[in-house]
C-alpha positions as CSV (number, residue, x, y, z in Angstrom):
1,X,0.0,0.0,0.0
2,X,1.3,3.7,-0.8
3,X,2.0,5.4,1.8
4,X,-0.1,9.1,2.1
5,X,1.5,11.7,1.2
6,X,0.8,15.4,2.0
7,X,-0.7,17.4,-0.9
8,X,1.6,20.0,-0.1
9,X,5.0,17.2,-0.7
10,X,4.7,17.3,-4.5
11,X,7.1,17.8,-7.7
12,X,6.3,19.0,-10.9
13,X,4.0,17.7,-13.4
14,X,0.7,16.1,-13.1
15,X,-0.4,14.3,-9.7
16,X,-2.4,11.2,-9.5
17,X,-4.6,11.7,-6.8
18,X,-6.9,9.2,-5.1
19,X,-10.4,11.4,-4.0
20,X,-11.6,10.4,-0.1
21,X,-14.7,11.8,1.2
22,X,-12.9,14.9,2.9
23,X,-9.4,14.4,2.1
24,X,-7.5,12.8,-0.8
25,X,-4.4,10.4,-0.9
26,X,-1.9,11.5,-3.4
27,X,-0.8,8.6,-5.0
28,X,1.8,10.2,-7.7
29,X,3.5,13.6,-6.5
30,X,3.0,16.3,-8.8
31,X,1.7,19.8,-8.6
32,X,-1.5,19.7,-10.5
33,X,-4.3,17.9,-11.5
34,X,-7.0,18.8,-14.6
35,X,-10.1,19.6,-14.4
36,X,-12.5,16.5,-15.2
37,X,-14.9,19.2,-17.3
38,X,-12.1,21.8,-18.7
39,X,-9.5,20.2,-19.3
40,X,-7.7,22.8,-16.8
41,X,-4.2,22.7,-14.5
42,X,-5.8,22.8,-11.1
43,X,-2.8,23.2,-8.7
44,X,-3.0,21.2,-5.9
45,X,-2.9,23.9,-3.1
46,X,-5.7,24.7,-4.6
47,X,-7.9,21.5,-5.0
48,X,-12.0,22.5,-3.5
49,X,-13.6,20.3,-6.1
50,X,-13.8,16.5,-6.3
51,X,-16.1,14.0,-7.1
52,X,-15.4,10.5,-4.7
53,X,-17.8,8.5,-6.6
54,X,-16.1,9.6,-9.8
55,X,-12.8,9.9,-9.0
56,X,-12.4,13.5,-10.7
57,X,-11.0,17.0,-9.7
58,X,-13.3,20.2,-11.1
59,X,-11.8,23.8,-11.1
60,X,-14.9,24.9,-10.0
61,X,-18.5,24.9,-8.4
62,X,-19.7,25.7,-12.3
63,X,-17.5,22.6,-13.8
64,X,-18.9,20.6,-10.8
65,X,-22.9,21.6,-12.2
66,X,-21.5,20.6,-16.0
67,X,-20.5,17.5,-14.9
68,X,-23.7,16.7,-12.9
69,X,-26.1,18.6,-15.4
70,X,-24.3,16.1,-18.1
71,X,-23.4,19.3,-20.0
72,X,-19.8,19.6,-21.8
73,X,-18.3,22.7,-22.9
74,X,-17.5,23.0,-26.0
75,X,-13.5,22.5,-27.0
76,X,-12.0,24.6,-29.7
């Protein structure tokens, strides 16, 4: 088993992040993860938005409502 690591004990480059119900285990150092809607570098110091049941980071209470609401943005 990995051991927990603080969020704050990171490197560069994308984290992979394992999403607890108030908390999350970071199971890959890195300084960011995206945005499950957006595509977005959500720094990990940073990190409000989560889904546990999805395992997904969201930049934001309006990403959160697009993923819920089943509505993508659209990409250009």
């Amino acid at each position: 088993m990995s051991p927990m690591l603080n969020k704050i004990e990171r490197s560069g480059g994308e984290a992979v992040v394992q999403y607890l119900d108030s908390n999350l285990r970071v199971l890959k150092p890195g300084s960011y993860v995206r945005c499950a809607v957006t595509g977005v570098e959500i720094p990990l110091d940073e990190l409000k938005y989560w889904s546990v049941e999805r395992q997904e980071a969201y930049a934001s209470p309006e990403a959160v409502m697009m993923r819920i609401g089943g509505i993508l943005p659209a990409r250009s």
